[in-house]
C-alpha positions as CSV (number, residue, x, y, z in Angstrom):
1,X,127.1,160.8,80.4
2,X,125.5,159.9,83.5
3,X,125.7,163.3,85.4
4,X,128.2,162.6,88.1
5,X,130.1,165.2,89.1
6,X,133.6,164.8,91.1
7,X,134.5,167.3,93.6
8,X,137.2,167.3,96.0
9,X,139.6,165.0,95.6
10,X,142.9,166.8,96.7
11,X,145.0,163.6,96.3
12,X,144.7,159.8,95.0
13,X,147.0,157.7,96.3
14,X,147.7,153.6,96.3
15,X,146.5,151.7,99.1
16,X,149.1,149.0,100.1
17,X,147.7,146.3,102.6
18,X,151.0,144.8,103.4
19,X,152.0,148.2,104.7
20,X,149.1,148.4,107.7
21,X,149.5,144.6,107.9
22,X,153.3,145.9,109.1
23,X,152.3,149.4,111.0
24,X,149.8,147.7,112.8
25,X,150.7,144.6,113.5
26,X,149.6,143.9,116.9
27,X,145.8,144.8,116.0
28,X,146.7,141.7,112.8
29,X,148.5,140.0,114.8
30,X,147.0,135.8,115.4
31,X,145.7,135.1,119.1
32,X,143.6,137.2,121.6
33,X,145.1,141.1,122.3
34,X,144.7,142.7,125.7
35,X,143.7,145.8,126.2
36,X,147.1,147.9,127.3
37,X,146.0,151.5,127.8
38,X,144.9,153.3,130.8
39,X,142.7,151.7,133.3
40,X,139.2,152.0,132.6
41,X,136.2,152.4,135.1
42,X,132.6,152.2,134.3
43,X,130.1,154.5,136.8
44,X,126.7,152.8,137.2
45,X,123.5,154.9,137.7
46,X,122.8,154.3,141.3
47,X,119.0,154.1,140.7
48,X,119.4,151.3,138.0
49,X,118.1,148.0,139.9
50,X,120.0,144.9,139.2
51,X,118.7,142.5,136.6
52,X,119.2,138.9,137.4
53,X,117.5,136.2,134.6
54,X,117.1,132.5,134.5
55,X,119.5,130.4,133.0
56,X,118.1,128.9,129.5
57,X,117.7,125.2,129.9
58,X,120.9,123.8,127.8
59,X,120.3,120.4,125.9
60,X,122.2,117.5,126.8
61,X,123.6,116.6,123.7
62,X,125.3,120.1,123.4
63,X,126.2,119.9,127.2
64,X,130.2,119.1,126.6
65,X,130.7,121.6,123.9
66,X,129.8,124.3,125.7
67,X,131.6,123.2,129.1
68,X,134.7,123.1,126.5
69,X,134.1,126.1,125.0
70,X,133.5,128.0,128.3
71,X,136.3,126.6,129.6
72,X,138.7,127.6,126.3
73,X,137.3,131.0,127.1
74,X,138.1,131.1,130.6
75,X,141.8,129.8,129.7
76,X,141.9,132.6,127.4
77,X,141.4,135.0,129.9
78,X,137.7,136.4,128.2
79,X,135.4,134.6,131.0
80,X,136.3,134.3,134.3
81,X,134.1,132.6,137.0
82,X,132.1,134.5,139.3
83,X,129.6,133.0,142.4
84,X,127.7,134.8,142.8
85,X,126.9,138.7,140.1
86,X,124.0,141.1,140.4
87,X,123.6,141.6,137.2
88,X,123.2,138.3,135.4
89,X,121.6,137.1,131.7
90,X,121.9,133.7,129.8
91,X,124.0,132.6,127.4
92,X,122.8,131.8,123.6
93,X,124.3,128.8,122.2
94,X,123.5,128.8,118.6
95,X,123.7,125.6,116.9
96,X,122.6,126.2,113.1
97,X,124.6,128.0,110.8
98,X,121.5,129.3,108.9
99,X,119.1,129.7,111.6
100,X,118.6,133.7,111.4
101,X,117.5,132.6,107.5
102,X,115.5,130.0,109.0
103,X,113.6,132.4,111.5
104,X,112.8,134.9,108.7
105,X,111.2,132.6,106.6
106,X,108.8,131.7,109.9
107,X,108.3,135.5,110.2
108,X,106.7,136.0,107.1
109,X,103.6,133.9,107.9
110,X,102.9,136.2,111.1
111,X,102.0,139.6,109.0
């Protein structure tokens, strides 16, 4: 009735969740995975120049939960400290849960 054709299909078959839940289990599994495979090295372009950008100014008030967040992170193995990097950018620290739908609506006044 509505024109659609179906070609193709050499087998349906059901899905079952708990059954990739089990085969993969270490992708579902809780906590932070670690990347096991072989080693990985990344070439940089030799002509690319180093960026390094100030650090955004954090607000006081906000001040201890990111020092406990970036330390969670570093405990967790995701962050680790550095001195001194060539390449460097800030970190966002987003506050509002609806703030992208809040930037749209101040977007529409500029066209």
């Amino acid at each position: 009735a509505l024109g659609l054709h179906i070609r193709g299909i050499h087998s349906i078959a059901n899905f079952e969740m708990d059954n990739l839940f089990k085969d993969y289990a270490d992708v579902f599994s809780e906590g932070l995975g670690c990347y096991v495979g072989t080693p990985i090295s990344f070439n940089e372009d030799s002509s690319a120049v180093p960026i390094c950008l100030e650090p955004r100014r954090v607000p006081f008030a906000i001040r201890p939960n990111l020092d406990k967040e970036l330390d969670k992170l570093i405990n967790q193995g995701i962050l680790e400290p550095v001195d001194f990097a060539k390449w460097e950018t800030p970190i966002v620290t987003p506050l509002r849960k609806m703030a992208a739908c809040e930037n749209l609506h101040r977007l529409q006044g500029l066209n």
